[in-house]
BAVORO-808210 format. One record per residue: x, y, z of N, C-alpha, C, O in turn. Coordinates in pm, whole numbers, plus 50000, padded with zeros to 5 digits. Layout:
XYZXYZXYZXYZ ...
//
This chain:
571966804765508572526817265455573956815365407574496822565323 574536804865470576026802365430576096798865285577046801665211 574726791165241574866784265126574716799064979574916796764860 574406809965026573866825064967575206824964927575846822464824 575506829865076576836837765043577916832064948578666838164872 577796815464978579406808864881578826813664748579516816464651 577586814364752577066815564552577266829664526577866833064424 576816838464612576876853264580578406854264545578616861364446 579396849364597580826847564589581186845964470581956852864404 580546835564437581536827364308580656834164192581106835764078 578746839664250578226847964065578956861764055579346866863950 579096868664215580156882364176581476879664098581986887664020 581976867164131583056867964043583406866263904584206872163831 582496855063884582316856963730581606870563690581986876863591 580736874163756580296886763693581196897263671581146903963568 582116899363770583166908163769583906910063641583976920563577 584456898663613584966889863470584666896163376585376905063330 583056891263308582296898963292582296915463269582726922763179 581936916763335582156931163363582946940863334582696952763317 584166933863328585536945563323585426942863176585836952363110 584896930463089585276928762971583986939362900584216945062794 582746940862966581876952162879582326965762907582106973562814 582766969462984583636981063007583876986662893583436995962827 585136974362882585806983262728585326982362605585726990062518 584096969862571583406966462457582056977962470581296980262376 581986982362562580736995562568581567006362521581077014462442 582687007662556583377022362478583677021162393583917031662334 583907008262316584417002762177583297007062119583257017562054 582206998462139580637001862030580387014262038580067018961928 580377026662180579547030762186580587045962130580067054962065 581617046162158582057061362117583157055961982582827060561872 584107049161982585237044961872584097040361735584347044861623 583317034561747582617028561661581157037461575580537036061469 581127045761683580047052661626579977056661506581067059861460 578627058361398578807066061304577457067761239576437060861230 577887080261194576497089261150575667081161080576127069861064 574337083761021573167082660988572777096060903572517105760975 572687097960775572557104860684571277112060715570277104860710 571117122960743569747127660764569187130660663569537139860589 567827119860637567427123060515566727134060436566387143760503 566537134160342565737150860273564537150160322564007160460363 563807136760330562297138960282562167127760454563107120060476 561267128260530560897115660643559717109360570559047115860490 559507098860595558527090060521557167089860615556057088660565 557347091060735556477095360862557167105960940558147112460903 556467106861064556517117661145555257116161260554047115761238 555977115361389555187119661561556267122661599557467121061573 555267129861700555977142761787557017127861916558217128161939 556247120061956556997111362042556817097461937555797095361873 558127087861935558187073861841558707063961954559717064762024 557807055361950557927041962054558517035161972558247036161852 559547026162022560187017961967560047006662014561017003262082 558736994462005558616982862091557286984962115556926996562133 556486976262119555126977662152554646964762354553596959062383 555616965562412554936956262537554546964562643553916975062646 555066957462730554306967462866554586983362865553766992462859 556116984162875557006999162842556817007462730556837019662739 556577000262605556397010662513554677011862523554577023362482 553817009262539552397008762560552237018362676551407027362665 552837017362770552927030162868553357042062830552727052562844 554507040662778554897054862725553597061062634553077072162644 553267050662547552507059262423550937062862512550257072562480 550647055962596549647061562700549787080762768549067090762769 551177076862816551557088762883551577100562771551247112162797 552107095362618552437112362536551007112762516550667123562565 549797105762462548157105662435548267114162532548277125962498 548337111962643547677120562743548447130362815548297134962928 549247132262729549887153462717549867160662577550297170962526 548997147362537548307161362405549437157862319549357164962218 550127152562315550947151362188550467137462101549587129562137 551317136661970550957130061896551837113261907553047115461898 551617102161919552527091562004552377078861834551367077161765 553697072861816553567064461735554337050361794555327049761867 553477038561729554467029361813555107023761692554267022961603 556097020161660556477006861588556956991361659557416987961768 556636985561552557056976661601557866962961534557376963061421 558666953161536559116945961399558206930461416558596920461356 557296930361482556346918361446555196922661360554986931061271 554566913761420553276914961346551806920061437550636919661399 552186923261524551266925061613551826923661804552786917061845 551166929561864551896934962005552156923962098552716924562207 551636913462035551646898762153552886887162133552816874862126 553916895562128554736886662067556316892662163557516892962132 555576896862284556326906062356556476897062493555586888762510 557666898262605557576895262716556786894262769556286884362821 556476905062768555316911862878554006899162842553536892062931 553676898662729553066891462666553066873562752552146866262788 554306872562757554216855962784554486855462952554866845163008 554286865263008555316865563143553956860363227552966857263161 553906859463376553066855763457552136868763488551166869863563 552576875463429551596887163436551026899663578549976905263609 552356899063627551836901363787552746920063805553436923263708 552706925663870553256939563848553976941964004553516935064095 554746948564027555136953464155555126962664186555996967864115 554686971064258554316981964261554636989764457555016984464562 554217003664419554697008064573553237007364692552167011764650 553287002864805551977002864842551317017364867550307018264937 551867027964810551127040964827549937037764725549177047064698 549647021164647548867021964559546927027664630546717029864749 546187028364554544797027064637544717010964655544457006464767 544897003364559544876990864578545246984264766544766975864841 546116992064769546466990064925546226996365079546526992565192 545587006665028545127014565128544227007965213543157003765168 544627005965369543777000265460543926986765454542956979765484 545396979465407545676968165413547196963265496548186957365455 546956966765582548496960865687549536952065596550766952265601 548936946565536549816932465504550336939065358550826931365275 550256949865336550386951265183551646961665182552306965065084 551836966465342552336978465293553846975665364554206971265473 554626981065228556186979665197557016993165170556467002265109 558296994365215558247008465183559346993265028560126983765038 558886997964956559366992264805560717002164783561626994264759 561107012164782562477010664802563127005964886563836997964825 563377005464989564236995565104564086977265092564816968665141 563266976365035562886963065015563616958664925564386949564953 563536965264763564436961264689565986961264673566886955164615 565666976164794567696977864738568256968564836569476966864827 567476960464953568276952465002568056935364936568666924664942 567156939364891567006918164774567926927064702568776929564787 568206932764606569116935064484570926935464543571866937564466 571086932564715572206934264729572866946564764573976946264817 572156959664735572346970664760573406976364622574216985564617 573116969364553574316968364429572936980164303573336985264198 571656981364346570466989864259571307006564237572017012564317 570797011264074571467025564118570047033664200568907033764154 570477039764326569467043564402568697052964347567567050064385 568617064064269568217074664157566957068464107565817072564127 567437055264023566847046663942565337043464055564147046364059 566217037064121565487026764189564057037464310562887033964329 564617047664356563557057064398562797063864298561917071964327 563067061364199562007070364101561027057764060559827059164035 561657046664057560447035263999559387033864151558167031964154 560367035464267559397033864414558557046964389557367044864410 558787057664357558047070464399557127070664278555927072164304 557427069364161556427062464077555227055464021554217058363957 555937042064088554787027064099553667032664063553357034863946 552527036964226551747036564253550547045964165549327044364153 551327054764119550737067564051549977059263887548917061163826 551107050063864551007049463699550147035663734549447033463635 549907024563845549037014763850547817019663833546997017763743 547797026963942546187036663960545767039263824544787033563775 546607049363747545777055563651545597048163547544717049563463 546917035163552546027025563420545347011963419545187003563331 544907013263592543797005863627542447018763594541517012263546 542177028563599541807035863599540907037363450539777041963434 542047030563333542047036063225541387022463171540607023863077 541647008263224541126999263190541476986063247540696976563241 542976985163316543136971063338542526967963487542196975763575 542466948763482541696947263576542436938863635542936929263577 542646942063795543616930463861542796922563905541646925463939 543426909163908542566894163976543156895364131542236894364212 544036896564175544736895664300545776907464353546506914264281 545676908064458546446917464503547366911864651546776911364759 548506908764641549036896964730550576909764821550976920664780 550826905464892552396905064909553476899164915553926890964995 554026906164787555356899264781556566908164746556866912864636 557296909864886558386921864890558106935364844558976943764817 556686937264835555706951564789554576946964735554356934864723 553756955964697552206953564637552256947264535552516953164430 552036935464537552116928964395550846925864358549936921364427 550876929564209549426934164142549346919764053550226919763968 548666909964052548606901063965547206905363839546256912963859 547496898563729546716903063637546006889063581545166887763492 546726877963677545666866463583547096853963490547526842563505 547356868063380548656860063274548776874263227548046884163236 549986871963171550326884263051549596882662930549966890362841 548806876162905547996878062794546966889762860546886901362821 546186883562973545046894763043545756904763018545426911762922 546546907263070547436921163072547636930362961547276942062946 548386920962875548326933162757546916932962634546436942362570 546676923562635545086919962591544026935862621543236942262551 544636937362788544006950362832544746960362799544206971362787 546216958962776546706976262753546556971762614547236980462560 546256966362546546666969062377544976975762319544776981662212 543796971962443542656975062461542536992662456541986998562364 543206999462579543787009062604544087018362522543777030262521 544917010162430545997020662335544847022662202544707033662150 544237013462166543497008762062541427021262066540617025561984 541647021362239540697030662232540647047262200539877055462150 542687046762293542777064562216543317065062125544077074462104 543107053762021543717058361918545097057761856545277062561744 546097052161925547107055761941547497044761826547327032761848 548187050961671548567043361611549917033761619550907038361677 549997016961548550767011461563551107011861404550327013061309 552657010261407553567005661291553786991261320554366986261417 553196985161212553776968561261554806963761156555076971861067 555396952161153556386947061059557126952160998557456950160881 557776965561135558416976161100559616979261201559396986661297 560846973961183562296972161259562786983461233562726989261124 563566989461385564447002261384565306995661372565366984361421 566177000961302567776995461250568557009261348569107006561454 568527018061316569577029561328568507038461419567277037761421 569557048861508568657058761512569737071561466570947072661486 568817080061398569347092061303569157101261425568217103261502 570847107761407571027120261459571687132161366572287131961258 571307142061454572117155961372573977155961403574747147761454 574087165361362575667168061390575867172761596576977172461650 575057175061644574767183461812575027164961828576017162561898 574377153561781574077140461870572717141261906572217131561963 571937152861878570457149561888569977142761800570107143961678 569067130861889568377117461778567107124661726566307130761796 567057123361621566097126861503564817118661485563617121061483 565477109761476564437096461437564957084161429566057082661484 564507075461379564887063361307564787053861199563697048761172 566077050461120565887044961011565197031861024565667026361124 564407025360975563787014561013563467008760887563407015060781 563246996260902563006981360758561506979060800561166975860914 560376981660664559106976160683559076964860562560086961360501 557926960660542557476949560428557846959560289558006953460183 557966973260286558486975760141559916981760127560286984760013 560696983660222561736983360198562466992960361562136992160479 563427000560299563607012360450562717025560409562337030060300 562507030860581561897037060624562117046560667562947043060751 561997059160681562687072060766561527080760837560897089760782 561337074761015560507081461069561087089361164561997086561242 560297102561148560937117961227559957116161357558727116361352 560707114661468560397120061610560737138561659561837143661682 559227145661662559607157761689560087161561826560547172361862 559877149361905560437151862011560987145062095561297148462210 561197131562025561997123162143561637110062058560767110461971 562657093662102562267084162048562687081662213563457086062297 561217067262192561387060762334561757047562287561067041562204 563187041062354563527026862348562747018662393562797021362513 561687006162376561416998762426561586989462390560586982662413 562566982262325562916970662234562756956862326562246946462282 563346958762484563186947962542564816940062525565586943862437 565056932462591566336929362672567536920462524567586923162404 568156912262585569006907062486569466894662497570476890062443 568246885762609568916875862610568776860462503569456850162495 567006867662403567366854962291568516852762158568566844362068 569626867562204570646868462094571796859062180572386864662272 572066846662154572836839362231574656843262216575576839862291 574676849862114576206857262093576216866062249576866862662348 575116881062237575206886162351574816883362460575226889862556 573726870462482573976863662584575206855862619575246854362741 576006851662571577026842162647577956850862664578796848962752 577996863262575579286872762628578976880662751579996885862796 577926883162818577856889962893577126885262989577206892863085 576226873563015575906872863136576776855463143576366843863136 578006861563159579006846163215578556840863297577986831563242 578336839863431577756831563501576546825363472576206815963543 575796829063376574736824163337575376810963236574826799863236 576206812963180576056807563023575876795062977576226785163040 575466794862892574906780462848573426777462945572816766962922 572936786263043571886785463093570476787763010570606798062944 569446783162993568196783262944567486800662898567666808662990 566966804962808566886815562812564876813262755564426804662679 564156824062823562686821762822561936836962792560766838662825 562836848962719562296854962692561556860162569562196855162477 560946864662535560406865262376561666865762275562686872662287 561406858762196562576855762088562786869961993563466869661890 562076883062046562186891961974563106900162040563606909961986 563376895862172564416900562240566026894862167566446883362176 566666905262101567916906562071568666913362032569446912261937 568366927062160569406932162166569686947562073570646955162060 567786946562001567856961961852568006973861966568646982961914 567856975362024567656987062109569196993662200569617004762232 569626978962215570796982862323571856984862211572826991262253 571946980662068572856980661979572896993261861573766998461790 571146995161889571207011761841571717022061917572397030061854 571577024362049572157029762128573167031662165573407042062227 574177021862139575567019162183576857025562071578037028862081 575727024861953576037028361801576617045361807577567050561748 575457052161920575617067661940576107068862018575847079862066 576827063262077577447065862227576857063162382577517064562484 575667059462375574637057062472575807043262591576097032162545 576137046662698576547038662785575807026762883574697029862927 576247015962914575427006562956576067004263083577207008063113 575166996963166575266993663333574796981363359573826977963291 575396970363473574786957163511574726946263424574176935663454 575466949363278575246938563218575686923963214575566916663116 576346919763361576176908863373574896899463454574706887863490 574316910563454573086901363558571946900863521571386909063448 571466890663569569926884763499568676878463626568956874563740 567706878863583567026873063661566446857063613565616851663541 567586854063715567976836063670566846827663750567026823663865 565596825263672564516820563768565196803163756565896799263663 564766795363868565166782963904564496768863807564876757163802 563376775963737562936762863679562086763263530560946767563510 563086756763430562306758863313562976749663242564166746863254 562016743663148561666732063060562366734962927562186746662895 562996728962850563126729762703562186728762594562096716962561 561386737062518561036736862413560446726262344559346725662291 561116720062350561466706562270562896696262301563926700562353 562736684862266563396676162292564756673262188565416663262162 564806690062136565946686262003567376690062102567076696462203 568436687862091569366684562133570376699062146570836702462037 570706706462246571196714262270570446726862272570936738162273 569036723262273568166735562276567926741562401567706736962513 568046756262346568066765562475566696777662493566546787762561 565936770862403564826784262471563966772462578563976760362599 563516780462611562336774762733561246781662785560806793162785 560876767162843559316772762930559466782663060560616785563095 558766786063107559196787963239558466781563339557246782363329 558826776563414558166764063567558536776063688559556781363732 557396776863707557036787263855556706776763959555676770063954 557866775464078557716768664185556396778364284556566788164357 555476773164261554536778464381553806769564449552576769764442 554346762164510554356750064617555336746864692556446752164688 554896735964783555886730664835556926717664764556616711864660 557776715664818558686703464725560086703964759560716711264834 560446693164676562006693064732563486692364646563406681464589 564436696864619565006704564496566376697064542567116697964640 566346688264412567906681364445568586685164349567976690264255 570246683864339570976682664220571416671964150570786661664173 572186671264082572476655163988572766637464065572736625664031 573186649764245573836639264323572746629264423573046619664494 571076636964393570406636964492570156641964606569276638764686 571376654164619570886660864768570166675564721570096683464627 569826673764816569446687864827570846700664839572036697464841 570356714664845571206722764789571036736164830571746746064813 569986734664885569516751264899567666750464975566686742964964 567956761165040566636762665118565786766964988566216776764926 564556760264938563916760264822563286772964856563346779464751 562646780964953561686791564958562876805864981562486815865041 564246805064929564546818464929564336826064775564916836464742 563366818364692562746824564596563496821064460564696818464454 562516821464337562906820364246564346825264200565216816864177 564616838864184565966839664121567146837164228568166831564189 567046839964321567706834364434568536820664407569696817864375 567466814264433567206794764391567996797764261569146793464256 567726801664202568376797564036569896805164029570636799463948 570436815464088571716815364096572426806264178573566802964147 571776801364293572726787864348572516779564263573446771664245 571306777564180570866762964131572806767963995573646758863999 573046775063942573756777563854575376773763880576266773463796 575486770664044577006764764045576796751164095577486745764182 575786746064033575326728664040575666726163946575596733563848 576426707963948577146701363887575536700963757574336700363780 576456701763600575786707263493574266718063498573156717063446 574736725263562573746736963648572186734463617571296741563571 572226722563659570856719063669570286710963847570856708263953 568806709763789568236704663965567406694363884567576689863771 566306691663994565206680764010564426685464111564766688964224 563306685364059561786695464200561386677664184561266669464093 561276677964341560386663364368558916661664411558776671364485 558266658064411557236663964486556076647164493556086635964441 555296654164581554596640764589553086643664538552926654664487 552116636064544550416635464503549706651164571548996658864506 550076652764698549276663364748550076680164710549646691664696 551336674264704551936687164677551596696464544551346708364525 551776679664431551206687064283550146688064219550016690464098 548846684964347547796691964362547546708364404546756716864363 548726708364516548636717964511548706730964447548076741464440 550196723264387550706734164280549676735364174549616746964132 548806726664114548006726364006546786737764050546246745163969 546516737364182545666751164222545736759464186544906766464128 547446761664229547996777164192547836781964019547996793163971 547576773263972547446775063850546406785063803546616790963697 545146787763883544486792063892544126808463910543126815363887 545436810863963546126827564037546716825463950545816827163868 547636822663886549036828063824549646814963699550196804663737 549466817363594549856806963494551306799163528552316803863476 551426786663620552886784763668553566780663558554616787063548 553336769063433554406765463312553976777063216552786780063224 554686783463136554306791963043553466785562933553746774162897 552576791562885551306787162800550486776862841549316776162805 551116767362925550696757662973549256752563068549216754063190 547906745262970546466749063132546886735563187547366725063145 546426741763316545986728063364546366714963304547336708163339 545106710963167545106701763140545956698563085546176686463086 546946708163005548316702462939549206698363060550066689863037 549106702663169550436697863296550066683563311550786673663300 548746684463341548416667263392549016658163254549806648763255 548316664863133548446655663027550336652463006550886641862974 550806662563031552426659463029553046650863136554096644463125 552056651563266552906644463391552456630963325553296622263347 551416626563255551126611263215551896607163103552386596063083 551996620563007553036612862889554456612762936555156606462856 555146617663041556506614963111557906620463023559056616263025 557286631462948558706638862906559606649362988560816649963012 558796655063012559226670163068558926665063231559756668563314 557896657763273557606655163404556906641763451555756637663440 558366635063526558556621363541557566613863660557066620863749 557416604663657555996603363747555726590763779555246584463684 555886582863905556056567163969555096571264055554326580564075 555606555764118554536548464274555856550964368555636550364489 556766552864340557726549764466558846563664406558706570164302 559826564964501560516575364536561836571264494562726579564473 562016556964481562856550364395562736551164245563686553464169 561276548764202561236549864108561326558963986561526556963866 561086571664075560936587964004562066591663992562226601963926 563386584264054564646589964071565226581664018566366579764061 564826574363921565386563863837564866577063732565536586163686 563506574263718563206577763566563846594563520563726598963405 564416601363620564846614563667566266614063620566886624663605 566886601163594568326603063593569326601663702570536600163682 568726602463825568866607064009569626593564022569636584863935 570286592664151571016581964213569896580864331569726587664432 568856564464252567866564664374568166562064477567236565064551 569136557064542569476550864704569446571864792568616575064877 570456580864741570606587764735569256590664764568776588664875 568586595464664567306603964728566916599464761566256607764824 566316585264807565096578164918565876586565014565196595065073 567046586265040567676590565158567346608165179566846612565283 567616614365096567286631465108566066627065128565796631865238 565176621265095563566626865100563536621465236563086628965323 563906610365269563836604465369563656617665519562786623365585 565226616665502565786632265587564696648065581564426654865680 564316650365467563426658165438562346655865553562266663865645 561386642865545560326640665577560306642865765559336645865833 561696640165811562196640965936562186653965992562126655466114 562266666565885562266677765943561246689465911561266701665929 560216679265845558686683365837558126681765987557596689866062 558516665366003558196664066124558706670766291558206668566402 559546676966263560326684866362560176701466343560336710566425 559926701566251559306719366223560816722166196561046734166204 561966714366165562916724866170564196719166037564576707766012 564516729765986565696723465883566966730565892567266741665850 567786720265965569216726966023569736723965902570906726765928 569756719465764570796722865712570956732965641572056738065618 569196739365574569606756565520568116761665587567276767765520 568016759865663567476768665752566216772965715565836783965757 565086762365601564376765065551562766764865655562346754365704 562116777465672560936775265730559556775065735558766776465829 559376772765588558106767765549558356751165513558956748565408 557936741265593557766729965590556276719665656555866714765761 555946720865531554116722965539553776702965557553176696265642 554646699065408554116689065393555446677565382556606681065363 554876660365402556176653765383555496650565254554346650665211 557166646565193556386636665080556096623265120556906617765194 554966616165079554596604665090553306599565026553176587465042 552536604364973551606604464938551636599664771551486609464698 551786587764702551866584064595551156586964478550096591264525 551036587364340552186589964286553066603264328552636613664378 554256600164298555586610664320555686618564154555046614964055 556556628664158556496632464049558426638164037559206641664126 558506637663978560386645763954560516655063839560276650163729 560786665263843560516677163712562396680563661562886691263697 562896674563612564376678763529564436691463502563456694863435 565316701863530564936716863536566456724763507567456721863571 566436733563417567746741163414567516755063426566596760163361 568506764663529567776778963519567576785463392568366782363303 566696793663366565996800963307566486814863344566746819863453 566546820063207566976834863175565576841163127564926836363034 565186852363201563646857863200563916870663192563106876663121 564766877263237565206891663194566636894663263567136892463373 566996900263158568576908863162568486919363262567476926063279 569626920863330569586934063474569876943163383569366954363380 570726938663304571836951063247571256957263118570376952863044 571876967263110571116975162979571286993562946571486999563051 571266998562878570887009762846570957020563037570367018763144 571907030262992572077038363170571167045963166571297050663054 570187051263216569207063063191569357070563320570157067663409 568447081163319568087089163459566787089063510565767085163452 566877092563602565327090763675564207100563542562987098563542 564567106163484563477109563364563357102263293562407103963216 564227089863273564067082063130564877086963039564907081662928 565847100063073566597098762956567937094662957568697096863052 568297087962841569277076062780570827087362792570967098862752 571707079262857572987086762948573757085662834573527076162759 574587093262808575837091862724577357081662830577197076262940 578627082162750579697077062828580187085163011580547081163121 579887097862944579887108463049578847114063134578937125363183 577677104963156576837107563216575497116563161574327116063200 576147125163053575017134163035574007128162951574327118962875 572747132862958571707126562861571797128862751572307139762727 571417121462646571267123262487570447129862451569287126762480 570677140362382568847144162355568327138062278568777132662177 566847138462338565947134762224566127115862245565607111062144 566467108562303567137094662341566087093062494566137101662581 565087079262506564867082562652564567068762585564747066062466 563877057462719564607041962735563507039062786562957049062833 562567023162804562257017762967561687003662922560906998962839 562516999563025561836987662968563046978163022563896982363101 563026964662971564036953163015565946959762914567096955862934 565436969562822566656976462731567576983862831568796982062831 566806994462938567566997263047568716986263170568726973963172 569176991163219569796986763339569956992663452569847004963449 570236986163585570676990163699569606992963822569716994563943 568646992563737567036993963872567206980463961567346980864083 567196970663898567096960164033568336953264117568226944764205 569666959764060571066956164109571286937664091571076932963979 571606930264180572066920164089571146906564113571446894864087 570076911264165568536900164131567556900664102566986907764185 566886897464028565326902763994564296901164077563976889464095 563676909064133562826902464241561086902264158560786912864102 560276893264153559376891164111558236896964036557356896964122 557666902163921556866908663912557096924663860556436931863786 558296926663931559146943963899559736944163762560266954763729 559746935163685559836944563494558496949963461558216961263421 557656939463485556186943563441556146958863514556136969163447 556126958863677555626971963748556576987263668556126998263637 558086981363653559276991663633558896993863478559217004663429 558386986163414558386986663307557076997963254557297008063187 556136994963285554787002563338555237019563371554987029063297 556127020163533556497030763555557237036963459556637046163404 558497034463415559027036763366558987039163170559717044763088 558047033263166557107034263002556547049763022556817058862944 555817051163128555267064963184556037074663190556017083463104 556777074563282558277082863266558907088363143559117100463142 559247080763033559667085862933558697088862827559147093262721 557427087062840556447091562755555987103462796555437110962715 556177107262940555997124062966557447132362930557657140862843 558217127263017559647129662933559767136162793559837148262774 559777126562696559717125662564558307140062499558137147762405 557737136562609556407146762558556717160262578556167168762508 557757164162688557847175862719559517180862692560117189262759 560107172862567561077174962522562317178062630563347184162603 562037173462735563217171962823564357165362781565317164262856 
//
């Protein structure tokens, strides 16, 4: 725990940094900078509620206005809905165990607010964060109800709903949306959102394949644009402690949503924090490249830094792991693992897609071609081909294997220690954290609607999605964009429906 706290230390402080500097760049964009949007004579379209984003959040919302009788439109600036987070993510949801899914299951049941606001640090805005707990369960039900199908139902820090992959997932809500009807705008970007002289949003100006666009929301536009971390300008300005760290979210993430908003005055929260998962691959082998895979540790193994030691109790969880992994010398690690371990992990493959896009057979086929994942007879050897100082790690693994055998690890206090390594071939995975979603974002209220500088809501402005901030305070805990995103898609699609 000692090793938490020095990191929680040194990411609050850069975040702080951080922090004081969006302060004044949120009042800069969002009130000094503002400026009107010509309300046009004629709208080129028109719904009563306008989604802005087609993934988990905006697909919920347009679920929720369908089903209050209003009329729901989505746009979107791809080409189609799979080109979304939600889309590439592991596909798993978090949810409150008041689900039915959990009823009559001991092991399932969490009170999901207390759980999170103490992983998030207690740093969550509580408002936020009890409306996504009091929530959850209502909006799983009814859009399992409506069509999706969970593969697993596990615990992890609450009901976590796995779906297989985020393809299953939205494969099934785009199923959903596609049965009631619910039309999509594709290859169609909000640029602006149009307000009156009051600051009530109107609509939005938007760019399709024939030129701009002017669509009228009669009663609300819902943000779902999704976060900002493939815009690497507003990534490096705002999540400092991250920077120069790996970023793995859909490349459509940058930032249209939080920059339309900010345009009207709309105020932002948390934007230095991210959910910094511990292990992800580069793209490609071109030189200073920063998007990535994502590598889901779901095994056992052993996690060194440049020096060969170890660094951190590996099972205090993905983003956890990846904010210590982030004040490691060139904030990178090495997952070691041996023959039985990355069997094992190759199981897990089976529950939960661990490399992004990646089957099975592409992991094996990569551990043999030796780019991304390095692979010997000896423990010397993997820490050669790793870059590693092999004397060095024979020695950590060494030590490792000593406190498999003792059930106990006095140096971070780690207590799942299942297996030693020894079992040949070894494998070594080169790994830099991964940026998977932004904390920070867009302030809303427990309705979903989008806060001004002064707290009050915008009319006609409501949010959900990775564009918001402040629900998970300053860590992401597993699975909860998909669930919050879900809830909170719901939220502002009744919202929005009932002109709140």
């Amino acid at each position: 725990m000692a090793v938490k706290a020095v990191s929680r230390r040194s990411f609050i402080k850069g975040a702080a940094v951080a922090g004081a500097g969006m302060a004044a760049s949120t009042m800069g964009v969002g009130i000094a900078n503002a400026y009107p949007v010509k309300i046009p004579k004629k709208w080129d379209k028109t719904a009563d509620v306008l989604i802005v984003g087609s993934g988990i959040a905006g697909m919920s919302a347009a679920i929720a206005a369908q089903e209050a009788k209003v009329k729901p439109l989505i746009i979107e600036k791809m080409s189609s809905p799979f080109f979304s987070s939600s889309f590439m993510c592991a596909g798993s949801a978090k949810v409150s165990s008041a689900t039915k899914l959990a009823k009559g299951k001991p092991d399932l049941q969490f009170d999901l607010y207390k759980t999170l606001m103490e992983f998030g640090e207690e740093a969550s805005i509580p408002e936020l964060l009890r409306a996504y707990a009091d929530n959850s369960a209502e909006t799983i039900d009814r859009l399992i109800e409506l069509g999706l199908k969970p593969v697993k139902v596990y615990p992890q820090q609450g009901t976590q709903v796995a779906f297989g992959s985020g393809k299953n997932l939205m494969r099934s809500m785009n199923k959903i949306v596609e049965d009631m009807k619910i039309p999509f705008l594709f290859d169609t970007r909000a640029i602006r959102l149009v307000t009156d002289t009051s600051g009530k949003v109107l609509g939005v100006e938007a760019e399709g394949k024939k030129g701009k666009l002017n669509i009228k929301a009669n009663k609300g536009v819902v943000l779902a644009t999704g976060g900002f971390a493939a815009d690497l300008e507003l990534f490096d300005a705002h999540l400092v402690p991250a920077k120069g760290a790996y970023w793995g979210v859909s490349p459509t993430h940058t930032g249209d949503g939080y920059r339309m908003a900010t345009r009207i005055g709309a105020a932002t929260t948390h934007m230095p924090y991210c959910g910094t998962y511990d292990a992800g691959f580069p793209v490609s082998d071109k030189p200073g490249e920063r998007q990535a895979l994502l590598l889901l540790r779901m095994a056992d193994g052993v996690y060194v830094n440049k020096k060969g030691e170890r660094f951190v109790n590996e099972y205090l969880g993905n983003t956890p792991v990846g904010r210590i992994e982030l004040t490691q010398p060139e904030k990178r690690m090495v997952i070691i693992m041996d023959q039985t371990i990355f069997d094992k992990w190759l199981e897990n493959n089976k529950i939960i897609n661990i490399v992004t896009g990646w089957s099975t057979e592409k992991i094996i086929e990569e551990s043999n071609r030796g780019f991304y994942i390095k692979k010997a007879n000896t423990i010397k050897e993997v820490a050669e081909k790793a870059g590693l100082p092999a004397a060095k790690v024979e020695e950590t693994i060494k030590k490792f294997n000593s406190y498999v055998e003792n059930k106990k690890d006095p140096d971070f206090g780690r207590t799942i220690l299942n297996y030693k390594l020894e079992k040949p071939p070894f494998y070594a995975m080169p790994v830099k954290p991964i940026i998977m979603q932004v904390l920070g974002g867009l302030r809303m209220d427990p309705k979903a609607r989008v806060l001004d500088a002064y707290g009050k809501p915008i009319p006609g402005l409501y949010a959900a999605g990775e564009v918001t901030g402040g629900i998970f305070g300053t860590l992401y805990p597993g699975g909860a964009c998909i669930g919050s995103g879900m809830t909170f898609g719901r939220v502002a699609g009744k919202s929005a429906s009932a002109a709140l």
